[in-house]
N, C-alpha and C positions, 0 to 999 in steps of 0.2 A: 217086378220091373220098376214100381214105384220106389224104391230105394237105391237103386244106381242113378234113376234120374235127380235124386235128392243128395246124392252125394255131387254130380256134376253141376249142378246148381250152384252147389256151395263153391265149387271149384271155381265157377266162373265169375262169382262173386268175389273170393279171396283175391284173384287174378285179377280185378277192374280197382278193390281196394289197391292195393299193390302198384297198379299202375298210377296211382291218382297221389300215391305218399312219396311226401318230397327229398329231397337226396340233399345231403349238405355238399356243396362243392371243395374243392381239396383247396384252393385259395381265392381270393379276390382280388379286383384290382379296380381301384373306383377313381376315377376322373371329373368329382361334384362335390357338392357340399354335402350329401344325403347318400346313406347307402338304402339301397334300397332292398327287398326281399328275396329278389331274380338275383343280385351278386351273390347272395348267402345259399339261397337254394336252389336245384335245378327243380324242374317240374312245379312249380309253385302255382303254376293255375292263372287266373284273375287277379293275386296275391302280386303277383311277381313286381308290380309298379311302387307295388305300399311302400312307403319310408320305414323302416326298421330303424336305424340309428343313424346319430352324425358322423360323417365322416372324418377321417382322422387329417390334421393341418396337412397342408401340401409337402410333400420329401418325407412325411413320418408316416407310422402303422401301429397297430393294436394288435392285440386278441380276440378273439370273444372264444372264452373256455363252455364245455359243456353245458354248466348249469344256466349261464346267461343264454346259450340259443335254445335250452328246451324252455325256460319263464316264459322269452319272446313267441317260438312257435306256440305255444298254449297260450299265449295271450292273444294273438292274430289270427288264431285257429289253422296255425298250417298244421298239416298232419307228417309230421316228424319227430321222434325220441332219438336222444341218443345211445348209442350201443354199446358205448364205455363212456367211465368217466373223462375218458384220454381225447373224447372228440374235442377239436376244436378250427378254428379257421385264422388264418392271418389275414388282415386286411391293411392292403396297401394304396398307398396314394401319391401316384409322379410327382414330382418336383424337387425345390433347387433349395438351400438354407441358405440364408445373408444373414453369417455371424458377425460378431463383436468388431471383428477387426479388418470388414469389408466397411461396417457402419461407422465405427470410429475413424476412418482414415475420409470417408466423404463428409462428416462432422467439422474435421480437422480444415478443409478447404475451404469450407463454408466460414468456418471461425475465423481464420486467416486474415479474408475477404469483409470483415467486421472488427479486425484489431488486433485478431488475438495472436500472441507471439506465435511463431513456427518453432515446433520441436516440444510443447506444450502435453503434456498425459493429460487422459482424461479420466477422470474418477464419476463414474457413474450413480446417480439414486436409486437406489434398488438391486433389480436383480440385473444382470448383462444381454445387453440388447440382443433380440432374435429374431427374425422376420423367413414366414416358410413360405416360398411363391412355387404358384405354377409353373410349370413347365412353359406353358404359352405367354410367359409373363415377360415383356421384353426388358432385356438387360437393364442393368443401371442403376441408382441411387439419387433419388432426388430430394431435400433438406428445406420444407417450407418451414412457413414462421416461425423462424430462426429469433429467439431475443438474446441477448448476449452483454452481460456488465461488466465491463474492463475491470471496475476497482474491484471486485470478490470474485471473478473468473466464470462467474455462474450462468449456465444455459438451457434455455430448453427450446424445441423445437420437434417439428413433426418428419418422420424420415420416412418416405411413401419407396414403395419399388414396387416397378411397374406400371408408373406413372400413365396415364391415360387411357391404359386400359381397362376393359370390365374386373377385371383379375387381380388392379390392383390391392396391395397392403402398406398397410400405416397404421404406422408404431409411435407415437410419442414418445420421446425420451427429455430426462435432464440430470443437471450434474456440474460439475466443475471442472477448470481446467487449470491441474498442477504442474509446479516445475518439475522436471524429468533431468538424470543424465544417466548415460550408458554408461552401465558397470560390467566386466566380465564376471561370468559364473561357467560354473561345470557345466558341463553337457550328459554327463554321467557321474555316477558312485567314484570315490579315488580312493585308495586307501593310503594307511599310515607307510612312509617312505617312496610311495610310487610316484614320478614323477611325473609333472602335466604337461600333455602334449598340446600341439597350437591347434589341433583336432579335437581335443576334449572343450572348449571355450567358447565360450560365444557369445557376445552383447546384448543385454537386455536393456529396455529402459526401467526405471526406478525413483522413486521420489523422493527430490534433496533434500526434502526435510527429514526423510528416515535415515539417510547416511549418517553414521559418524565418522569423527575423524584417522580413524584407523580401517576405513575399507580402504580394499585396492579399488581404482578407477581403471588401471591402462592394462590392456593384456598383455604390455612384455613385462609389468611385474606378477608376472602369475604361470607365462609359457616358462618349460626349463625349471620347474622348482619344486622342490619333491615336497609332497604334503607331510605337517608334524605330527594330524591327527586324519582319522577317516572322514571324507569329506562326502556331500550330499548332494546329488545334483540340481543344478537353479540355486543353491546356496551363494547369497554374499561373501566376499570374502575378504580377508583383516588379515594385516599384517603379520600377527603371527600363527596362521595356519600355515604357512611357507614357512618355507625357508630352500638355501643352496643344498642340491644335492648331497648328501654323504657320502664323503669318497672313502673316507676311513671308516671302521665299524668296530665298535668297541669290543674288546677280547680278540679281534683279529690280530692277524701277522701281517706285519707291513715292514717296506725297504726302507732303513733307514739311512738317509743320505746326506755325507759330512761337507759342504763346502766351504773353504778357507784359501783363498786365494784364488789360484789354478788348479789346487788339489783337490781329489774328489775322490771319497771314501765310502762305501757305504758297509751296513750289518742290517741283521734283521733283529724286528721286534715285534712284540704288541699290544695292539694302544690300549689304553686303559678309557679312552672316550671317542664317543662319532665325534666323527669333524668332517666340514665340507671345505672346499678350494679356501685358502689363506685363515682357515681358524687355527689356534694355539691348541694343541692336545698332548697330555702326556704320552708319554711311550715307554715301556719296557724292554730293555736291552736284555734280549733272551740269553747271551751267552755272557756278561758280567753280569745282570740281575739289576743293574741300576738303572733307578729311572730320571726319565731325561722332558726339556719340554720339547717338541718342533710342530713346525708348521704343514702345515696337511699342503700338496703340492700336485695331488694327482691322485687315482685311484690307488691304493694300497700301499700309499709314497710318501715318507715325510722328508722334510730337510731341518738341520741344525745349521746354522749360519756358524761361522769361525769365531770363536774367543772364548772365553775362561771355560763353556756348558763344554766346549768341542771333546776336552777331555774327557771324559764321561762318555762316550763310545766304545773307547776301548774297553 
């Protein structure tokens, strides 16, 4: 009888260990500055309040992969391994990000209000402002000690959000403020001969000093004009990456049409070059073989205007 009660011993033993080891939970979700042991493990005991790690900025999340939560459970003494190397946890943290160009446009008000031209870019020191608020953080952007030098454009100042509450953040920022002018750029990849739609374009600003004098500035020189090479989208663009569409295509067959007064003749040929509306291309007169110049006039359409070339049709 002394060894069935030494095996249910052991059993009741096994079974209190087992209730007492802790479970990793499938996710997190932490609402502090501090995760604590209880988000990471269930059954954690007395444990559960400890600080384990910091929490990740407000609106971002982490990892923590296997190896980091079994160092931690063995350094805190919870009683947890992992089962594979695959265990891991995500940990998350509500809130809202106030990027670049929430922060640059309440900069821009502020600077105004101090001198600075309107319509002015701002070229930042460093890396591009970012601010992660609470969810409980109430709206808005506020821009304390503001300095700002007209002659060199240069500024810094403090950009807090969530001004007054426990929860606020403040970011220092500085940097300068450039001239700008909207330039049209792709909106997408073009390639060689496709024409740009007033749907692929869209205005950017960009600084006058990097322009030369062969960008396009206005998008009606760029709607309507078939690309000469494959273009990039957000690329600048220069004069001669356009050009008019090509109505003629070189080796094609196209109408070739005589006018000379009120008469009007036409044959077929084919052109020996593209040409778009009013360019000069030769042509080939397929049934005398002679070649001729005219003027591109439409898709697949040239014209020879009346006098001495006229002959040369026949």
């Amino acid at each position: 009888m002394r060894i069935p009660s030494l095996l249910l011993a052991a059993a009741i033993a096994a079974a209190a260990a087992a209730a007492d080891a802790a479970t990793l939970r499938p996710s997190a979700t932490v609402d502090a500055d501090v995760v604590r042991v209880g988000d990471i493990f269930e059954d954690a005991g007395h444990l559960a309040e400890a600080i384990i790690a910091p929490a990740p900025r407000p609106g971002r999340r982490y990892v923590l992969d296997a190896n980091w939560l079994a160092d931690n459970a063995r350094a805190m003494g919870i009683d947890w391994r992992p089962s594979s190397r695959f265990d891991r946890i995500v940990v998350d943290r509500p809130g809202r990000i106030v990027g670049r160009e929430a922060i640059s446009e309440a900069l821009r008000d502020a600077l105004r209000l101090e001198g600075a031209p309107a319509g002015a870019g701002i070229e930042y020191a460093g890396r591009a402002p970012e601010l992660s608020v609470p969810l409980q953080a109430p709206p808005g952007l506020d821009i304390q000690s503001l300095s700002y030098d007209r002659a060199t454009g240069r500024f810094s100042a403090m950009v807090v959000a969530g001004a007054g509450h426990a929860s606020a953040q403040r970011l220092p920022v500085s940097g300068r403020l450039v001239a700008t002018r909207q330039v049209p750029v792709l909106r997408r990849a073009v390639q060689s001969g496709e024409i740009v739609r007033a749907s692929d374009v869209e205005l950017v600003d960009v600084r006058e000093e990097s322009l030369r004098r062969d960008v396009l500035v206005d998008a009606g020189q760029v709607v309507g004009q078939s690309a000469r090479r494959p273009l990039r989208a957000g690329e600048v663009l220069r004069d001669n990456d356009l050009r008019a569409p090509v109505l003629v295509n070189r080796n094609g067959l196209v109408t070739i049409v005589l006018r000379n007064g009120g008469m009007s003749l036409s044959a077929q040929g084919r052109a020996l070059d593209d040409g778009a509306r009013g360019d000069t291309v030769r042509v080939l007169n397929v049934q005398s073989k002679r070649t001729i110049e005219a003027q591109v006039i439409g898709p697949d359409a040239v014209a020879v205007i009346g006098g001495p070339r006229a002959g040369l049709l026949n």
